[in-house]
N, C-alpha and C positions, 0 to 999 in steps of 0.2 A: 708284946712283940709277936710277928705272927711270923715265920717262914716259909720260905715259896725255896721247893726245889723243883728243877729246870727252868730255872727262871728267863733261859734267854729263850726257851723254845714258843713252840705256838702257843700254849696257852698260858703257859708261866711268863710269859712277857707283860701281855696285857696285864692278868693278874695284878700283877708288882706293881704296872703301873696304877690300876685302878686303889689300888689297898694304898698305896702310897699318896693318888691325890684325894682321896678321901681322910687322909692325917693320919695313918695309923702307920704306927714305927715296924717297919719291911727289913728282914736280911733275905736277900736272894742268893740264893746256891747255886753253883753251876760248877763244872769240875773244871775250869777254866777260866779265867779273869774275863770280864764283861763291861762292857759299860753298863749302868744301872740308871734309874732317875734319881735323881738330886736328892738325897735327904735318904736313902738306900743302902743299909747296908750289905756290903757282898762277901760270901765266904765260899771260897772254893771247897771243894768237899767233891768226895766221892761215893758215891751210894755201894757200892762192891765193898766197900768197905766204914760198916755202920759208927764205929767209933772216930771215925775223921766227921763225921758231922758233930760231935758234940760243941764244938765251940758256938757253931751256927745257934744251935739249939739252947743252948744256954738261957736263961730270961723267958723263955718262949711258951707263951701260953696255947698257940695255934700253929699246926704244919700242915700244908699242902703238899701232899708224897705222889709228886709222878714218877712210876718206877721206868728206866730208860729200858729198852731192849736188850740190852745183855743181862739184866740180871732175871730175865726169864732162861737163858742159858742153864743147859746142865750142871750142880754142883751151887749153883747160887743161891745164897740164904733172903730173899727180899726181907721179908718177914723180921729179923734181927734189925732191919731199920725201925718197925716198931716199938720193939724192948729200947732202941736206944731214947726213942721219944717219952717210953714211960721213964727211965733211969733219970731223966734231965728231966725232968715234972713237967713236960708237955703236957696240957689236958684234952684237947680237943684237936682230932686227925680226920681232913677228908680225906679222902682215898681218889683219887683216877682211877677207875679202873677199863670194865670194858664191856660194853653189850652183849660179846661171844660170851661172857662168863654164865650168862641165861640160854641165851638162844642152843650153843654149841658147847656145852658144859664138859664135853671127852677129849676137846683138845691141848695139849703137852702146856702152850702157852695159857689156857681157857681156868686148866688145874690149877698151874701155879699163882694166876689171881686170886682164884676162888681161894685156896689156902691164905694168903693176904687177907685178903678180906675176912675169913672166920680169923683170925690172928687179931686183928683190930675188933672184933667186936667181943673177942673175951678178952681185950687187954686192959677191960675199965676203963679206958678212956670215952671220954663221948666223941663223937664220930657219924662219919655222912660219908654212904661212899656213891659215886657218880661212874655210871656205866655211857658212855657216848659211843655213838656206832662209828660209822665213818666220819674222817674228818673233810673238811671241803680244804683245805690248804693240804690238804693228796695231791692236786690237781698241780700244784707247784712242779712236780715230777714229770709235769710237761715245759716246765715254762724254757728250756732250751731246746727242744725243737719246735715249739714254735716260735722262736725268736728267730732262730735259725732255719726253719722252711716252712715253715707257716701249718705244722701239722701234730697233731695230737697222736700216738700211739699208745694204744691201751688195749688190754683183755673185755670181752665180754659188752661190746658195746651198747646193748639193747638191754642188759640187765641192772635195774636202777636201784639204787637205796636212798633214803633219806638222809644225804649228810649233811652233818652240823656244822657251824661255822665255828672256831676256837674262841673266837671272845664273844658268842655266846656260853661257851664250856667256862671259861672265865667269870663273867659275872654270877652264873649258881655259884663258881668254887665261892665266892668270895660273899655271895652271901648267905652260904654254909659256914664259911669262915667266921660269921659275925652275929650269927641270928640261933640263939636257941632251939627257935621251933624245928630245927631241920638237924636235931640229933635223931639219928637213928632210923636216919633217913635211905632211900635208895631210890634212885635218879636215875631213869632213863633217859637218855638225852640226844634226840634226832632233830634233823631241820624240821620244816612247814611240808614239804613234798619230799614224794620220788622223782632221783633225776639221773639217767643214764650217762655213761660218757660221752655218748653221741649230742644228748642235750647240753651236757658239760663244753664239750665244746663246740656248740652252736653260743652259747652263753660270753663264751670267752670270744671267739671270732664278734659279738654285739659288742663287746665293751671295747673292742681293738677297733671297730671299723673298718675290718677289712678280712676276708675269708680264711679261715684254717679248716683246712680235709683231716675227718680224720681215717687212722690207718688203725686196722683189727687185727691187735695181737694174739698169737698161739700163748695157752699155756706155759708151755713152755720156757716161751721166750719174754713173755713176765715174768715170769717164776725170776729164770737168771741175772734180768735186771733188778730186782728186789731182793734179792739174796746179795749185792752186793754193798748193800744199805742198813740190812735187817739179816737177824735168824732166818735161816731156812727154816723153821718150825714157824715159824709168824709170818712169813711170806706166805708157805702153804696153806694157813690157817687163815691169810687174810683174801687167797684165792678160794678158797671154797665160799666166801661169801659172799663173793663179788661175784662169781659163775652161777651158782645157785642158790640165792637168798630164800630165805625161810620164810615164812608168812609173817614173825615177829620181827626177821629182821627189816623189812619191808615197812611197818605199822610205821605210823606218826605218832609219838610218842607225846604225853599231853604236860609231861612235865616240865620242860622250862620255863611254860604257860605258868603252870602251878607257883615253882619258884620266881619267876621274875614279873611277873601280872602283864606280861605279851607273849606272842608267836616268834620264833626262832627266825634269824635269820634268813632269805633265800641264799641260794648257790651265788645268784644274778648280784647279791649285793654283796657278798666275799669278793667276787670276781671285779666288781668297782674300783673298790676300794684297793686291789692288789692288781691292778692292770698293768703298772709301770713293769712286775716281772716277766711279763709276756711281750713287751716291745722289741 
């Protein structure tokens, strides 16, 4: 049995689904009932709270731990979701984590992964933890105004990163999940290029056929729409890297190469395949 928590989000979806049509027995977690795919089992569970996953856990030889956003909040113990995976003979945990946890290692949310992660690698268990930068389903955070006026607004238009597509971040989880050689492993995990907002959405206006302008937010005035989604400490954390990337955070990273024997998705083909929520 292998568990998948956030299983309805961006990358815990595919996930589930991939591990479930490849045969192998899936409980998906999610703090909330879900639809799942056929042959899936679902347990709601809360991660704020590590002993409500033990049912999940139960049988479970493999867990994929994405930790949500609040339990990077002050006072939250992430890390105790681990002890519960040892307690319940989990043996093998990948970790989500995150690219800041190298590039920008002094940030409040950059700490509390890295703590995670040293947590998982002296827990005995074997373990693979996955650092991805930006994700390209960010870009969803426009898909109402340009539905609604055909325009993109975003911070930093000219300053680009390599983001990932999620079900590239899926396929390593999962075969980290199944494959030995990738205990003990650690995964950076970017697209094939750098691609700005501005090209972001030149991208999305190509796959709509038809123009979106976009419009160059203040600080500011990111910051406040992001803070109603996320921590203000992960807002601010994911603004500094979006304003001014790092030379690592920038690189193309060669590992999905590594694990999956191809190059990372483009922006252009997330954008395909996800056009219907920009109509």
């Amino acid at each position: 049995m292998i568990v998948v928590t956030g299983a309805t989000g961006n990358v815990g979806r595919p996930l589930t689904r991939a591990l479930a049509e490849a045969g192998h027995q899936v409980t998906a977690v999610s703090r909330t009932a879900a639809a799942v795919p056929d042959g899936v089992r679902h347990v709601t569970a809360d991660l704020a709270d590590p002993s409500s996953l033990a049912p999940a856990l139960a049988g479970a030889k493999a867990l994929f731990l994405l930790l949500s956003g609040d339990l990077h909040a002050a006072g939250a113990s992430p890390a105790d979701v681990i002890g519960q995976a040892v307690s319940c003979g989990v043996r093998r945990v990948v970790l989500l984590s995150s690219l800041g946890v190298a590039t920008r290692p002094f940030g409040s949310t950059r700490i509390a992964l890295r703590g995670v992660e040293d947590t998982l690698r002296e827990s005995g268990l074997e373990w693979t933890v996955l650092r991805p930068g930006g994700f390209a389903s960010n870009a969803l955070w426009w898909a109402d105004s340009v539905r609604e006026r055909q325009v993109v607004a975003a911070p930093f238009g000219d300053a680009g990163v390599p983001v990932i597509d999620p079900a590239d971040i899926a396929e390593v989880a999962a075969a980290c999940l199944l494959d030995d050689r990738h205990h003990g492993g650690v995964y950076e995990l970017t697209g094939p290029e750098t691609i700005t907002p501005r090209g972001q959405t030149e991208a999305i206006a190509a796959a709509l056929g038809w123009p979106v302008r976009f419009h160059d937010l203040t600080r500011d005035e990111a910051r406040a729409a992001m803070a109603r989604s996320m921590p203000v400490e992960l807002a601010d954390d994911t603004l500094d890297i979006l304003g001014s990337p790092s030379p690592a955070e920038v690189r193309v990273s060669p590992d999905v190469r590594q694990v999956l024997g191809r190059d990372p998705r483009p922006f252009a083909d997330w954008t395909a395949r996800h056009v219907a929520a920009f109509r």
